[in-house]
N, C-alpha and C positions, 0 to 999 in steps of 0.2 A: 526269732519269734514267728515270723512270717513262713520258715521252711516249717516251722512243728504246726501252726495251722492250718496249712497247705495240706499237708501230710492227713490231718485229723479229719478235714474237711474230706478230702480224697478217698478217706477208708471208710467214710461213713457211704458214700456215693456210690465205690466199687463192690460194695457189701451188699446193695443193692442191687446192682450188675450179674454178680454172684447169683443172688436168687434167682431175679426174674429172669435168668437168662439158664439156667435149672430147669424153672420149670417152661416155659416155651421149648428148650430142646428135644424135652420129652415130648412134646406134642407136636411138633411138626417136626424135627431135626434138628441136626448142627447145622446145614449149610443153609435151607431156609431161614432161620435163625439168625443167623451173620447177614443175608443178603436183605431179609426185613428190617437189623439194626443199622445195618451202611446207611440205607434209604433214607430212614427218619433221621441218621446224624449229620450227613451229606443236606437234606432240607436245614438243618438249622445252621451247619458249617459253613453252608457257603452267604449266604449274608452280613454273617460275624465277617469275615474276609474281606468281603466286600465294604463293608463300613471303616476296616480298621486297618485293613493293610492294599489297598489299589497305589498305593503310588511306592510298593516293595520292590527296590531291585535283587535279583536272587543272584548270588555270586556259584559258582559252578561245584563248591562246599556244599552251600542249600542245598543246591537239588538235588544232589548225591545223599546228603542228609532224610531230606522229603522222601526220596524214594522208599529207603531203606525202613525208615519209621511205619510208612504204607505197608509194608509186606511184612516186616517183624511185627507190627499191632494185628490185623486183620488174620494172618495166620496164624498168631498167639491165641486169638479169640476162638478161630475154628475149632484149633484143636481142645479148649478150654469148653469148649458147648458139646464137643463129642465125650469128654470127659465127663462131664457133668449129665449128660443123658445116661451115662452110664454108672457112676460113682453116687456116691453118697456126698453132699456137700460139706458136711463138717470134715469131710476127709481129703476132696479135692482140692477146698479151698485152702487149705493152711500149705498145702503142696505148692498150688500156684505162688502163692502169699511171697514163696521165696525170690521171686522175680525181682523183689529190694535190694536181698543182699549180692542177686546176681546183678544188677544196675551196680551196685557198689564196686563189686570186683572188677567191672568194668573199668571204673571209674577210677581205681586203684593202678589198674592196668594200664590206664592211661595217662598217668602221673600222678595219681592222687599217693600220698603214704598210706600205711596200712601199719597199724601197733601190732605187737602179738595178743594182744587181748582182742583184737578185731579178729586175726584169722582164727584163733582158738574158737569164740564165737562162730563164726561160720561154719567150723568144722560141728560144731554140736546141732546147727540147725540140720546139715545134711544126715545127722544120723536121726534128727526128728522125721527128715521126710521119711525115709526107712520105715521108722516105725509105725507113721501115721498109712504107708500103702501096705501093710501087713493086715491081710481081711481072713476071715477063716471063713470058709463053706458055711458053717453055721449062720454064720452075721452073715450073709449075703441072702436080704429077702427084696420082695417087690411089694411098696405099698398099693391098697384098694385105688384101681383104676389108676398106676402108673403104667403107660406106653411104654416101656423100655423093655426092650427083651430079656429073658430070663438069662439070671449070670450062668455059665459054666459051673460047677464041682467040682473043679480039675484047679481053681486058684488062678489059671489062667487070665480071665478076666479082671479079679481084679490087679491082675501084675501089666494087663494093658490099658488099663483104667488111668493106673500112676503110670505108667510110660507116657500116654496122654499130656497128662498133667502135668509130668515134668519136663514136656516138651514144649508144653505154652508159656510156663516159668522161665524157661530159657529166651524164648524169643519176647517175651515180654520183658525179661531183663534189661536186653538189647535195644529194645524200645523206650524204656526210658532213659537210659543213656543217649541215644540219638536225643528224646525230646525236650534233656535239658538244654542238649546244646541249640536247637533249634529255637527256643524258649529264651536264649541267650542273644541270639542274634536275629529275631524275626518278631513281629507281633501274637501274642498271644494265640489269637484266631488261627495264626498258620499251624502251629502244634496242632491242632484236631481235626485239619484237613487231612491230612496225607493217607490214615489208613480208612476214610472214607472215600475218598474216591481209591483206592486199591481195592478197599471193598464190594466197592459200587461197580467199575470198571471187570472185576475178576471172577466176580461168585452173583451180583444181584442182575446183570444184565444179562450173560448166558443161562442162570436159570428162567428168566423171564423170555429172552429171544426161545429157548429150548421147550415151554410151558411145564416148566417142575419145580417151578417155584410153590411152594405150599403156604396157606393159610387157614388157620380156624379162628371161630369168632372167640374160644376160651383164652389163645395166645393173644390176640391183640393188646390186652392192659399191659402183660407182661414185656410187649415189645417195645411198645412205646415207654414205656419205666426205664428199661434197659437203653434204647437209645439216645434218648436225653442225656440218661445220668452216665453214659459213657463220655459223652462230650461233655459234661460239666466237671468229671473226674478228671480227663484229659486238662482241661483250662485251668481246675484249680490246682494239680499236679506240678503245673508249670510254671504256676505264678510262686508254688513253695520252691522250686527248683531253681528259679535266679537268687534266692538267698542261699540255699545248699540245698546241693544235688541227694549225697548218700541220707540227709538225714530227715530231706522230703520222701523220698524212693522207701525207707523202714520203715515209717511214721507208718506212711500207707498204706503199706502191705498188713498190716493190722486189722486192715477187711475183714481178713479168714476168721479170726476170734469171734467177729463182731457175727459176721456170716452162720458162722458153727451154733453161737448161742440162740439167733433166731431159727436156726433149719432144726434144735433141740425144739422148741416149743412151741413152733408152728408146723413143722413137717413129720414130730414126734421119731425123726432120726435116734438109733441108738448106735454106740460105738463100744469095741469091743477093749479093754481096760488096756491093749498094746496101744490100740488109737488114741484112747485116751491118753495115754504116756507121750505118743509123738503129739499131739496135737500141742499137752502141755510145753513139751521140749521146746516147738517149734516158737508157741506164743513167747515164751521166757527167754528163748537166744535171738529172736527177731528186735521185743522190747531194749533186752540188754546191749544188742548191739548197736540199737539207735540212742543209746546212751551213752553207753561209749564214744560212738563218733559226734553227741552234741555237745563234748568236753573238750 
């Protein structure tokens, strides 16, 4: 019960992440974007640390762990804020979404069993993403007062939109495999350090030492929405993950539905009936397969 509230908790949190980190990218960028969310997660990361883990000894595991988490989160997210500058959210999100059942396959990989109804499932969600980055020239418009450069005609963009997207799915996969196990054997608060100071260390300090750090006073709500509810995604992610890893990691990849249906009625997103087909594929073999693995 505590992995499937973890999970629910998670997707409502990341859904939010989703948006507000949507629309900030389009106003300042991806990399201002990541370097203004490190800041505000690293502010609240590191006192949580400090209150609940100063007397941690880190076995040479952790810090190999920590690392790696730091650089698959924070570059998961780059390339996620470049996608979404670029993309349509009902469409990038149910891409990233898949970063579950990549956590799973991991996890699989790593001794977990696997039924054939699991990899059958996996296989229909990968023909979801397929379907969900098929954009036609037509569907490809710019809403009133969106910053983002105009797409190509050529289909191009949007096939770098989803390479994007399916690049941050991956490395976010990775990431949550790392931050069960970290979540496993460290206090809470340490899972949400690691890709804030990579973040903070890698993208928020050279653009500040460099001055190309960017801000407008429209991104601020948006950044601060995003950097909390990053770290509170991270925390609650990992408190589902010491009861089960695969069935917190699906749970919460459910974002993307939750994401889609708000970026339908508040950002008046329209999708074209292939998208609409992946998007369903993806939401029905993500659900199904967190079914499957909570039996």
């Amino acid at each position: 019960m505590i992995a499937i509230v973890g999970g629910l908790v998670t997707a409502v949190l990341w859904a939010s992440t989703l948006l507000g980190s949507a629309r900030a990218s389009r106003l300042i960028g991806p990399w201002s974007t990541l370097a203004w969310v490190m800041l505000i997660g690293l502010a609240v990361a590191l006192p949580l640390v400090l209150l609940t883990g100063t007397d941690v000894r880190l076995a040479d595991r952790d810090i190999v762990n920590l690392a790696l988490a730091g650089v698959a989160n924070s570059g998961g997210l780059l390339l996620g804020y470049a996608a979404l500058r670029r993309g349509k959210v009902a469409v990038v999100g149910p891409i990233m979404s898949t970063e579950g059942a990549i956590g799973a396959v991991l996890a699989i990989i790593a001794g977990d069993p696997v039924t054939a109804a699991s990899g059958a499932l996996l296989a229909i969600i990968a023909a979801g993403v397929v379907l969900a980055s098929v954009e036609r020239s037509a569907d490809r418009t710019v809403a009133a007062g969106d910053s983002r450069p105009n797409p190509d005609e050529t289909g191009r963009s949007a096939a770098i939109t989803a390479g994007l997207a399916v690049s941050a799915a991956l490395l976010f996969g990775i990431n949550l495999f790392i931050t069960s196990r970290i979540a496993n054997a460290l206090p809470v608060a340490w899972s949400i350090l690691p890709a804030r100071v990579a973040g903070v260390v890698g993208v928020s300090l050279p653009l500040i030492a460099t001055r190309r750090i960017q801000l407008r006073r429209e991104a601020v709500p948006f950044l601060v929405l995003v950097g909390l509810a990053e770290v509170a995604g991270i925390a609650t992610f990992a408190l589902g993950a010491r009861d089960s890893t695969p069935v917190t990691s699906i749970i919460a990849s459910q974002f993307a539905g939750i994401a889609a249906i708000v970026a339908f009625l508040v950002f008046g997103e329209r999708l074209s009936r292939v998208q609409v087909a992946g998007v369903v594929v993806i939401a029905v073999g993500v659900a199904a397969l967190a079914a499957v693995r909570a039996t």
